[in-house]
C-alpha positions in Angstrom: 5.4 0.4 -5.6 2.5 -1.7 -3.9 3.5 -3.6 -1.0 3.4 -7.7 -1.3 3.2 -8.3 1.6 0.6 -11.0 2.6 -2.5 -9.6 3.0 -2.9 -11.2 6.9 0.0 -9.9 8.0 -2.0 -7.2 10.4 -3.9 -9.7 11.7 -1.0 -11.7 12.4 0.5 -9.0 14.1 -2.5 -8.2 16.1 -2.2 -12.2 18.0 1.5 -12.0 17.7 2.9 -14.1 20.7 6.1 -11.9 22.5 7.0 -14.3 24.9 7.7 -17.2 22.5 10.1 -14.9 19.9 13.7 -15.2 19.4 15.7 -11.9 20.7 16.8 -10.6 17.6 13.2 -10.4 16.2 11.9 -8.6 19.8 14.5 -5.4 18.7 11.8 -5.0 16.1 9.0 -4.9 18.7 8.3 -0.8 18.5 8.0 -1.0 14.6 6.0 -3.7 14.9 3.7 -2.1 17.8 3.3 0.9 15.9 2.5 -0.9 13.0 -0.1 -2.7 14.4 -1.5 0.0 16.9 -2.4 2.2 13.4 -3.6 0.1 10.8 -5.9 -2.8 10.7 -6.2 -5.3 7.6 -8.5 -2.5 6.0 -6.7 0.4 5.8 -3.7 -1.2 4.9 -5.4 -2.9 2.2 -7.1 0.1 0.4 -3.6 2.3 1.3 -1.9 -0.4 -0.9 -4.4 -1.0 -3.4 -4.4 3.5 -4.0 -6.9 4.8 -2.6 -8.3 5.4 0.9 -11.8 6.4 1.5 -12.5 8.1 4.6 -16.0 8.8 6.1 -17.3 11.9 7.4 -18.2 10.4 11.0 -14.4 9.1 11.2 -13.3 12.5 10.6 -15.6 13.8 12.7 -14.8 11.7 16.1 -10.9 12.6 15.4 -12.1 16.5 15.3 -14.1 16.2 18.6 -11.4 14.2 20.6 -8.6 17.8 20.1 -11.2 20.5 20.4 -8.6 21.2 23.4 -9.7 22.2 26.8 -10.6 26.1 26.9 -14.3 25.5 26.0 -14.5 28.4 23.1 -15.2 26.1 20.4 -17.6 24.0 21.1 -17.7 21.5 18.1 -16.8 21.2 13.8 -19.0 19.1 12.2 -17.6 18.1 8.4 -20.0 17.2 6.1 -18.9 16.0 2.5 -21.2 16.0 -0.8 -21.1 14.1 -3.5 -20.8 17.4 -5.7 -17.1 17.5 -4.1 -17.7 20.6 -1.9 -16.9 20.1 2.1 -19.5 21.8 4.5 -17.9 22.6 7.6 -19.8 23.9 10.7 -18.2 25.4 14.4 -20.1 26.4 17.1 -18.8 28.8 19.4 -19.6 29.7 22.7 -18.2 32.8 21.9 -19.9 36.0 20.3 -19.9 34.1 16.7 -22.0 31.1 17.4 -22.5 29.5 14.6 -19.7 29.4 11.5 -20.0 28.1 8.2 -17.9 27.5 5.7 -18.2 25.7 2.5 -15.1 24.9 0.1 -13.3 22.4 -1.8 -9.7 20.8 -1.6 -7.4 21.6 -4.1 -4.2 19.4 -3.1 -3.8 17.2 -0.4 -0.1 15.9 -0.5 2.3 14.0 1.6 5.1 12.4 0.2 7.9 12.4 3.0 9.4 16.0 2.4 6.1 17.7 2.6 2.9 17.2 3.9 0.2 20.0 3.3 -3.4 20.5 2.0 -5.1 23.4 0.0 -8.7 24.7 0.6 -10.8 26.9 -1.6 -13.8 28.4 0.6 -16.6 29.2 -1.5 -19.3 30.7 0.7 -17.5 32.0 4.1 -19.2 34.0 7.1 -16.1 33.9 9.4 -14.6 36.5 12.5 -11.0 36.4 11.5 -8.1 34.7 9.8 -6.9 33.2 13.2 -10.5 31.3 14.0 -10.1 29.7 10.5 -6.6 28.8 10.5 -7.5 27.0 13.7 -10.6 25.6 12.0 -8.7 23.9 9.4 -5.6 22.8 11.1 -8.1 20.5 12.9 -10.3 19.2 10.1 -6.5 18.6 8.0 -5.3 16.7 10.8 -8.5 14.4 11.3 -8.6 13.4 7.7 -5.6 11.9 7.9 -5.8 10.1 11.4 -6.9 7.3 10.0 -3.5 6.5 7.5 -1.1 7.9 10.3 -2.3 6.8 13.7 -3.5 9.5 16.6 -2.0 12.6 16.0 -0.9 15.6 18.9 -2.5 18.5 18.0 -0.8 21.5 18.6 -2.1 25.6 18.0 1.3 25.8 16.1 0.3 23.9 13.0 1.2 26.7 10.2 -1.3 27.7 8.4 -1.5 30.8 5.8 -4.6 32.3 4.5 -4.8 34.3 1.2 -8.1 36.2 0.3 -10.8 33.1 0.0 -7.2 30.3 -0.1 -6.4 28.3 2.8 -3.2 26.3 2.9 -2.3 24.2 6.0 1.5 22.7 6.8 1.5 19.4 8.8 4.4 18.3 7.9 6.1 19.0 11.5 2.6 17.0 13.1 3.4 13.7 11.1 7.0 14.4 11.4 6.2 13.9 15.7 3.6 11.4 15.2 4.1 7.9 16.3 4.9 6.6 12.8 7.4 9.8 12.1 9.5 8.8 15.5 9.5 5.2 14.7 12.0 3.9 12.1 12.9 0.6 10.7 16.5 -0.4 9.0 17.1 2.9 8.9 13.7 4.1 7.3 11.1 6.0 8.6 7.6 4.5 8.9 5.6 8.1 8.2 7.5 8.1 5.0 6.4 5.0 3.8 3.1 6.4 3.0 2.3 8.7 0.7 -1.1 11.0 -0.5 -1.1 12.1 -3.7 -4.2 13.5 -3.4 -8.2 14.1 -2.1 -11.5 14.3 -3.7 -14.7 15.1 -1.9 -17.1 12.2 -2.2 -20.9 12.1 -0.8 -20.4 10.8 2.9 -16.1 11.2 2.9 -12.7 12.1 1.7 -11.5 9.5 -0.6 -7.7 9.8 -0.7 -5.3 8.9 -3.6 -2.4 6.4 -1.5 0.7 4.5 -2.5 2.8 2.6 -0.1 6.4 3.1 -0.8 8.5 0.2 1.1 11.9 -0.2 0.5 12.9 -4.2 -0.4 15.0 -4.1 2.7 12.0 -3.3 5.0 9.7 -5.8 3.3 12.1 -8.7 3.3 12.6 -7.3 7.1 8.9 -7.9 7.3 9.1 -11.6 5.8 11.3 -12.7 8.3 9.5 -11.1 10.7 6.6 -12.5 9.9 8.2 -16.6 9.4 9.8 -15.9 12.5 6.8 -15.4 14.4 4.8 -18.6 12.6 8.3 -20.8 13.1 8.8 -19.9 16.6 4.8 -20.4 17.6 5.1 -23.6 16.3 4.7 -26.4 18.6 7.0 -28.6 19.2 6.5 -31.8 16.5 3.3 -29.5 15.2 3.9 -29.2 11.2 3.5 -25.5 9.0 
């Protein structure tokens, strides 16, 4: 199901006028705030239309602001070719100080009841299981930063690591996330989205999207929206 929306409602949202609302549309002021705090015309438009693209720099900046604190690793660079394998490189300012690891992504999925992603690491030169678990609960979390708003990273992201096979649960991250904790008629905004999955392009992660909005949220919406262009009307000014 692809929204209908109008296609300016983000920009609307982004001017939208508090002080001159009627009451009952201000209870919908968080949902609307989140809404417009995470996605700008852009990204909502490429969600809807099925597919997300992603760039490497994006991914990157979202890595390097939750490194954390306890200055061990010292930065993850992603790097994505066109041949659809991921380079990843993390330096260390411990013994290892420079780790490399180059894979693929099998499945990137999040639907509502799961949210996960699947790496296969082709060429590895790493310490230990727990140094790439960490390594990739960070790179799966900035990929999808820019569909679900600024995520808190937490050590506790579960991730499992079988011979050369790297799956990472954030299910319980999206579940906390801004969009996860904000719900509308009854609906939660995290589920409206959903990846089906991910393929490596030269310069990004393109992502395979649909936007899954129940009729009562996007009539909801509408009258949010003609509320807001009624009510900043002025007075003997025509529509």
């Amino acid at each position: 199901m692809v929204i209908d929306i109008p296609a300016h409602f983000i920009e609307d949202l982004r001017s939208f006028d508090w002080s001159t609302i009627r009451e009952t549309v201000q209870d919908y002021a968080p949902v609307l705030t989140a809404l417009r705090d995470t996605w700008d015309r852009e990204t909502l438009t490429e969600i809807a239309d099925g597919h997300l693209f992603v760039r490497d720099a994006t991914m990157n900046e979202a890595i390097a602001k939750n490194l954390g604190t306890d200055g061990s690793i010292t930065g993850i660079t992603l790097t994505s070719h066109a041949n659809g394998t991921l380079d990843i490189v993390c330096t260390t300012a411990k013994k290892y100080k420079r780790i490399e690891l180059s894979g693929t992504i099998e499945e990137m999925v999040h639907d509502g009841e799961k949210s996960y992603a699947v790496y296969r690491v082709r060429k590895k030169k790493v310490p230990n299981h727990g140094l790439v678990s960490w390594i990739f609960a960070r790179v799966s979390l900035s990929m999808v930063e820019r569909m679900v708003g600024h995520l808190d990273v937490s050590d506790r992201v579960p991730v499992d690591v079988h011979g050369n096979t790297v799956r990472v649960d954030f299910h319980e991250v999206l579940a906390a996330s801004r969009l996860g904790q904000t719900e509308f008629r009854g609906h939660r905004l995290i589920d409206m989205i959903e990846i089906e999955g991910a393929q490596v392009r030269d310069g990004g992660i393109m992502f395979d999207t649909k936007l899954n909005v129940p009729d009562d949220v996007k009539d909801a919406l509408r009258n949010i929206l003609k509320d807001k262009v009624q009510t900043g009307t002025p007075e003997g000014g025509t529509e």
